[in-house]
Structures are given as C-alpha cells and as structure tokens.
C-alpha positions in Angstrom: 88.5 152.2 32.9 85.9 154.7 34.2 82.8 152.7 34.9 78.9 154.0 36.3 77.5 151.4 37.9 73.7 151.5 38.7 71.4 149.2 41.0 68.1 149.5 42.7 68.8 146.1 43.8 71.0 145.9 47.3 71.0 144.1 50.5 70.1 144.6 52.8 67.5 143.3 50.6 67.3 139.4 49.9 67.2 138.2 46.1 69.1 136.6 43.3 69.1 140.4 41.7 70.7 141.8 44.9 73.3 139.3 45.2 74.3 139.8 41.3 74.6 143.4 41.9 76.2 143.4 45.1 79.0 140.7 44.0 79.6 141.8 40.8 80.0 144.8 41.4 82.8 144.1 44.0 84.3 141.9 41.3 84.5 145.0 39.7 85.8 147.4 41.8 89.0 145.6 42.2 89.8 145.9 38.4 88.1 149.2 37.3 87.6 152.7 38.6 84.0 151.9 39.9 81.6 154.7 40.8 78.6 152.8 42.2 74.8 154.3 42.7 73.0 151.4 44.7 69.5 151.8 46.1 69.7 149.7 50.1 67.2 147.3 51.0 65.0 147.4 54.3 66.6 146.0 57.4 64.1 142.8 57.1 65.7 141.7 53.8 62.6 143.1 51.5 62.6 145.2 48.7 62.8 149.3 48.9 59.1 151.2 49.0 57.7 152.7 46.1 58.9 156.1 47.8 62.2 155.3 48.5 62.5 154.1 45.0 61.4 157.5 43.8 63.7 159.0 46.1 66.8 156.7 44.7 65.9 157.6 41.3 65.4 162.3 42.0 68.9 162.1 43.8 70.8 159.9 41.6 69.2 162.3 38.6 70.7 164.8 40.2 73.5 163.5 40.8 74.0 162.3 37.5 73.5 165.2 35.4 76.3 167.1 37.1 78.6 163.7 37.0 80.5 162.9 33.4 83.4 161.4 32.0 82.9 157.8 32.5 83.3 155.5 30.0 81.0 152.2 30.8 77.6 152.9 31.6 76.0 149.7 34.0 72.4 149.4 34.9 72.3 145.9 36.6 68.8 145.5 35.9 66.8 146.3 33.2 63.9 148.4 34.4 66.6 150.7 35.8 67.2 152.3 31.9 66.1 156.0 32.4 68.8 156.9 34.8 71.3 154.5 32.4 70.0 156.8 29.8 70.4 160.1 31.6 73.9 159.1 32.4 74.4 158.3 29.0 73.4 162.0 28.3 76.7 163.4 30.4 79.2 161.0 28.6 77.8 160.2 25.3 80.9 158.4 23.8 80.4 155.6 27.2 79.1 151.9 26.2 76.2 151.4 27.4 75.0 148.0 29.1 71.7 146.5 31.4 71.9 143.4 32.4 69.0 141.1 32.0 67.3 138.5 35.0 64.2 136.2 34.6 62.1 138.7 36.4 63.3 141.3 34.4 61.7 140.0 31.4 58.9 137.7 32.5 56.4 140.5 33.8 56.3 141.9 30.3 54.9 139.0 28.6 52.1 138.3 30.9 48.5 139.8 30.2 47.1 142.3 32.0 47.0 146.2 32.4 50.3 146.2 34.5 52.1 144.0 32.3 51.7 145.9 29.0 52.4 149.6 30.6 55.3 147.6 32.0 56.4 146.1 28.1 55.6 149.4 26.7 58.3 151.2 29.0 60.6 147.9 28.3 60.1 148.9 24.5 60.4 152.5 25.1 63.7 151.5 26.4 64.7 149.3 24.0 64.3 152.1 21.5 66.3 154.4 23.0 68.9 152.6 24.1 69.2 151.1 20.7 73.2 150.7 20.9 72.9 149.5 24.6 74.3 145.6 25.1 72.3 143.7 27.5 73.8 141.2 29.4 71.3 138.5 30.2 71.6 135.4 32.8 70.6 132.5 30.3 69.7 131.5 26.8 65.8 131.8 27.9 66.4 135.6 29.5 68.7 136.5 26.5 65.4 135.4 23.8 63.3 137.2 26.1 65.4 140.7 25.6 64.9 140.2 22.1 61.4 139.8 22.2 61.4 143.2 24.4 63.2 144.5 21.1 66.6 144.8 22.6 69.2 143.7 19.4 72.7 143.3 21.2 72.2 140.2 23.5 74.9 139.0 25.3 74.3 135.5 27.9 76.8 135.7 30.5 75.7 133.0 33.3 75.6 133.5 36.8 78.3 133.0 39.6 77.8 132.1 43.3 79.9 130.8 46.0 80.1 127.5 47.4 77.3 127.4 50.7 79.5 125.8 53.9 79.1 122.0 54.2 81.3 119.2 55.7 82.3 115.7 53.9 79.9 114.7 52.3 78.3 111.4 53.9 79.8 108.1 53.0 76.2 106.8 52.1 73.2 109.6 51.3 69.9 109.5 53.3 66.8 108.5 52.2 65.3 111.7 51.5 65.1 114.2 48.5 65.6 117.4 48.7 63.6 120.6 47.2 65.0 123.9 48.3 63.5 126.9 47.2 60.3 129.2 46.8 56.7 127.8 47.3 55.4 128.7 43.7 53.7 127.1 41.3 55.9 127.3 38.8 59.1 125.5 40.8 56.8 122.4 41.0 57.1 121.2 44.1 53.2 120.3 45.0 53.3 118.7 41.6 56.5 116.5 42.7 54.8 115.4 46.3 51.5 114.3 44.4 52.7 112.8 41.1 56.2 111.8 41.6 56.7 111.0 45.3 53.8 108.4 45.5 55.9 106.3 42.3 58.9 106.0 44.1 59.3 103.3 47.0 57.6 104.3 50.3 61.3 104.8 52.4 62.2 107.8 50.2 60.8 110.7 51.5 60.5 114.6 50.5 62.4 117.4 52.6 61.2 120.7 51.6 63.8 124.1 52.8 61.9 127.4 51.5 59.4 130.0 52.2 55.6 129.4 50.9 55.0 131.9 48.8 51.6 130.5 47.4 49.6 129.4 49.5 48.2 126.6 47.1 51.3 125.1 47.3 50.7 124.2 51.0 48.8 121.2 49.9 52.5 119.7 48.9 53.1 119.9 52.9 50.3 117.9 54.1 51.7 114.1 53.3 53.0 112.3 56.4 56.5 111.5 53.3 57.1 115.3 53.3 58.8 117.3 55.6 58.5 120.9 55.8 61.6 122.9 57.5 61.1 126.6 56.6 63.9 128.9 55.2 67.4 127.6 56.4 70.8 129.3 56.8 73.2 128.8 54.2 75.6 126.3 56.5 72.8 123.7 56.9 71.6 124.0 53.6 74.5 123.2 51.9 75.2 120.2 54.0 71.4 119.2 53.6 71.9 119.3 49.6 75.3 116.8 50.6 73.4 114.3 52.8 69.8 114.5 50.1 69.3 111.3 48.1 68.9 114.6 45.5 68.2 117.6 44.9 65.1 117.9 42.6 64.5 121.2 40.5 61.0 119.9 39.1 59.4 123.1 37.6 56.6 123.1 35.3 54.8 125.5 32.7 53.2 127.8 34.6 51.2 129.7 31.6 52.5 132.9 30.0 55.0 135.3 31.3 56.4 132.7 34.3 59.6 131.3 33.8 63.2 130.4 35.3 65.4 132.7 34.2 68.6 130.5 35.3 67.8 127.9 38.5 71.1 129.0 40.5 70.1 126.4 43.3 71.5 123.4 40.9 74.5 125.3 41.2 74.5 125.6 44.6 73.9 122.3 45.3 76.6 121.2 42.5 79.2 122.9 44.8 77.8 121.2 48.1 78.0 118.0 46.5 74.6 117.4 45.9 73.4 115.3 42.8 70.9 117.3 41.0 67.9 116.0 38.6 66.1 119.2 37.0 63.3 119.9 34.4 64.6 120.3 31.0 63.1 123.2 30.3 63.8 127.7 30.2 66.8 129.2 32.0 68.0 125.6 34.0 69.6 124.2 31.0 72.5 126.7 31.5 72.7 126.0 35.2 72.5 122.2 34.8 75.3 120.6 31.9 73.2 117.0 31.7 74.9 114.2 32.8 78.1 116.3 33.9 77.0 118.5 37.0 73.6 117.0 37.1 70.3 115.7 35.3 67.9 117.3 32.9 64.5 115.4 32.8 61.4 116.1 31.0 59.1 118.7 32.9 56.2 116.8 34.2 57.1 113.2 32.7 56.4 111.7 36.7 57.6 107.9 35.0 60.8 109.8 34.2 61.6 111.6 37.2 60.7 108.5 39.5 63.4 106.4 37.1 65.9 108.9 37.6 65.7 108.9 41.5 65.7 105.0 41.5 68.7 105.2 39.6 70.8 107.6 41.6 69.4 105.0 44.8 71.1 102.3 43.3 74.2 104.2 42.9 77.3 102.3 44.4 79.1 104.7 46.9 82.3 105.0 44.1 80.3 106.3 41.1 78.5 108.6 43.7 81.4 110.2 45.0 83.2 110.4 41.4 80.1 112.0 40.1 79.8 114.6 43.0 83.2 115.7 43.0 83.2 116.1 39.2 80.0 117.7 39.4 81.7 119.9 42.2 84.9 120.9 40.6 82.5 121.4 36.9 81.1 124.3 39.0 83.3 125.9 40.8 85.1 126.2 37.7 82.1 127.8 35.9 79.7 129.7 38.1 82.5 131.6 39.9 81.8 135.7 40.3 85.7 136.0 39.2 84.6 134.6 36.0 81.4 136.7 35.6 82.9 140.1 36.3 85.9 138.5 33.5 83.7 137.8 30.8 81.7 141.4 32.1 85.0 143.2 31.7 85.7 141.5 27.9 82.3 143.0 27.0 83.0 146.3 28.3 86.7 145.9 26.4 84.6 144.7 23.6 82.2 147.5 23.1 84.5 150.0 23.5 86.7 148.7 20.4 
C-alpha cells in the first residue's frame, strides 16, 4: 500500500502531537510503502516559526503537485488539510484521512477573533474534505470533529511506551504525585488548596512539570508541596512507582479548554503507578475505572480526599495485584503496534 504521510508536527519539537506523528509513522513504515513530508522542530524542543511553517507548506506544494499515485492520503493533524487536499488533487481515487488531537479541536470553540477565523478554515475543511475519515484520540476529540462538521469519525486511542523504572517499592511513600503542565485546566492549584488540606498532614504533594500559567504558582507556595521542574523520563517513571498516586485532577476550564486524552495515566499505568483522575472529557478513554486506575468527580474535594485515604490503607498485596494488573491492562492497550494496526484496518477499510 502506497501511503502520503503529512505532519508539521516533528521533533525535534516536544509535544503529544510530535510524538503521535513521529511513532506512528514509524509503525508505519515497517508495513506500508511510506512517503513521509514532516516539518522539524527547533533544536530547543519548540514549535517551528510562522516562516518556517510557510516554508514547509510552498515546498511540500510543490512537491506535491508533481508527486501522484498513492493510495492513503495522511495528514496527522487536522489544521494540516490544504496540503491533504492538494495531494488529494494528484491521486484522486486515495482515501483520505486527518487525525484529530485535543488542541486540534479546542481552539475552534473558544471566543474570540482568532478562534472563529480558525473554526471557519476547520469548516472550510470539513467541506471539502467531505469523504475524508478523521481519526480522533478520544470520544471527547471525536464529538469535537463533528461539531467542526467532519461526518466520518473514527476514535482510535493513543499508544506510548512504558517510561524506565525499577521495582516498584515494597511500600509507597507518602507523597502524591502531579506530573504535568502548569495550567489551569489540569487542576493542580485547585488540588494543593482544596484537596491537599483534607487529607492527613504526612501526605504531601510532589509536583514534576513546567509552569505554564503563572497563576498556577500559587499551588507551589505550601510548605506540603514540592516543586521539582521538568524531569527526564527515567526518574519520572520511577517517581509515578514510589507516589502514594498519581492524581489527574482537572477541572472546567470554560469554553474551548479540554483534555483531549490524559496520556500521563497511561504512563503512569505502565510505571506502576496507581492513578485517581477526574471523570470528565478525553481521560475516560485513558483511565478504564477501577481496572488501570480511578475516575472521580471533577472538583468533588470530599471525593478525591476519600479516594487517597483509601489507596493509604491499601495492604501491600492488593497494591501490588492492582499495579501489575493495571500495568499489564496497558501495555496491552496503549501500545503504538496497536495504533498503527487499528490505523492500517482503517486505511484497509476505506479503501473497500
């Protein structure tokens, strides 16, 4: 099978779009003939300039309109849809597919000048890509599409691979763990002032992430909560291990701002972390209750409090039967093998 595959997201640039596109892709390339246009990240991890992005998009045009024959067509984002579209020119009879993230869908639906130009070109796209099949991350992503005016929605869920940690500890410390981006929306100032001062004064909070709003700092300031910065992937898998938990505690965050997936409860599923999560958007696909981890109701503090002093009074057995079920659970499921399988039966599918 002669497959286009085209992404403006790419390490050296760091993100949960990059990775997707990156492994996938190499998924990919050992099954089909892959031709891949991919757009590299700065040296510093961030995202391409505007320029460069401008650049990417005049050579692969180019490119593009003297290139046929293919028969997928794979934009693995969804923003990405004119040069999807212009390949789509040059081999007319090839399925055509995007795949959908949160932040792919979340900008449109939030008010403002930049968001409506934004979920007018989504719509533009949506109508003339009308046969495309999106391929979107969750259940929340997947209604998202919809609402963009996208009709063939398919939710294939993310993959990752395990982080590097030891045996996990024969007892866990006293601390719980939140890993991830400073952001209102990923809750963690609201866990440190409503749910950490409920639970007994020797369980602490150990925070691994980079602030990316600054009100969020406030969540640093208690003497219970430690602040460590962004970590490598080594220590933060055996972190999740050794954590009490690993809390997901995000909150509504008003129009257009939601988790399109939560891949850190699968993360720290895999690393033998317990997980406790909001029930709420994307992180009800990463997180099968009571089976990899727990869902608890987003900003119920009584609840989440209950749900730590629970797992504390855990006996080491049903801790380690629960972790390694959890484990195994998710490295059976969230594997980029399986992604680029259930990616390849669309492809088969569509074609039919």
């Amino acid at each position: 099978m002669k497959v286009l595959f085209l992404t403006r997201k790419w390490p050296p640039a760091v993100g949960g779009m990059e990775t997707y596109a990156f492994e996938l892709s190499r998924e990919l390339h050992r099954r089909v003939d892959l031709t891949v246009h991919a757009l590299p990240g700065r040296r510093d991890g961030a995202a391409p300039r505007f320029r460069s992005i401008l650049g990417f998009a005049l050579r692969t045009s180019w490119q593009l309109l003297r290139d046929h024959g293919y028969e997928v067509i794979h934009g693995a984002d969804m923003a990405i849809w004119p040069l999807a579209l212009l390949a789509r020119l040059r081999s007319p009879r090839a399925a055509t597919f995007l795949s959908a993230h949160g932040t792919d869908v979340s900008f449109a639906a939030q008010r403002g000048i930049a968001p409506r130009i934004y979920r007018a070109y989504m719509r533009l796209g949506a109508w003339m890509l009308r046969r495309a099949v999106v391929l979107a991350n969750s259940q929340a992503t997947g209604e998202r599409a919809r609402w963009l005016g996208f009709r063939s929605v398919e939710v294939i869920l993310l993959g990752t691979r395990p982080l590097a940690a030891g045996a996990p500890p024969e007892r866990p410390s006293d601390f719980v763990l939140f890993a991830g981006r400073l952001i209102r929306r990923k809750g963690c100032a609201w866990f440190a002032s409503e749910v950490l001062p409920l639970l007994p004064p020797y369980i602490t909070l150990t925070v691994a992430g980079t602030v990316w709003d600054t009100d969020e700092l406030a969540a640093l300031s208690s003497d219970r909560v430690t602040y460590l910065g962004a970590v490598d992937q080594t220590r933060l898998g055996a972190l999740m291990a050794e954590a009490l938990c690993v809390v997901i505690p995000n909150i509504p965050a008003g129009r257009g701002h939601f988790e399109g997936f939560g891949l850190v409860a699968v993360e720290a599923a895999m690393a033998g972390g317990v997980v406790i999560a909001s029930r709420m958007d994307g992180i009800t696909d990463s997180v099968r209750d009571e089976v990899t981890g727990f869902l608890v109701e987003p900003q119920s503090a009584p609840a989440w409090a209950a749900k730590i002093a629970e797992l504390a009074s855990w006996p080491a057995e049903r801790r380690r039967a629960f972790t390694s079920g959890a484990a195994a659970q998710a490295k059976v499921n969230f594997t980029w093998e399986r992604v680029a399988q259930r990616v390849l039966a669309a492809y088969g599918a569509e074609k039919r």
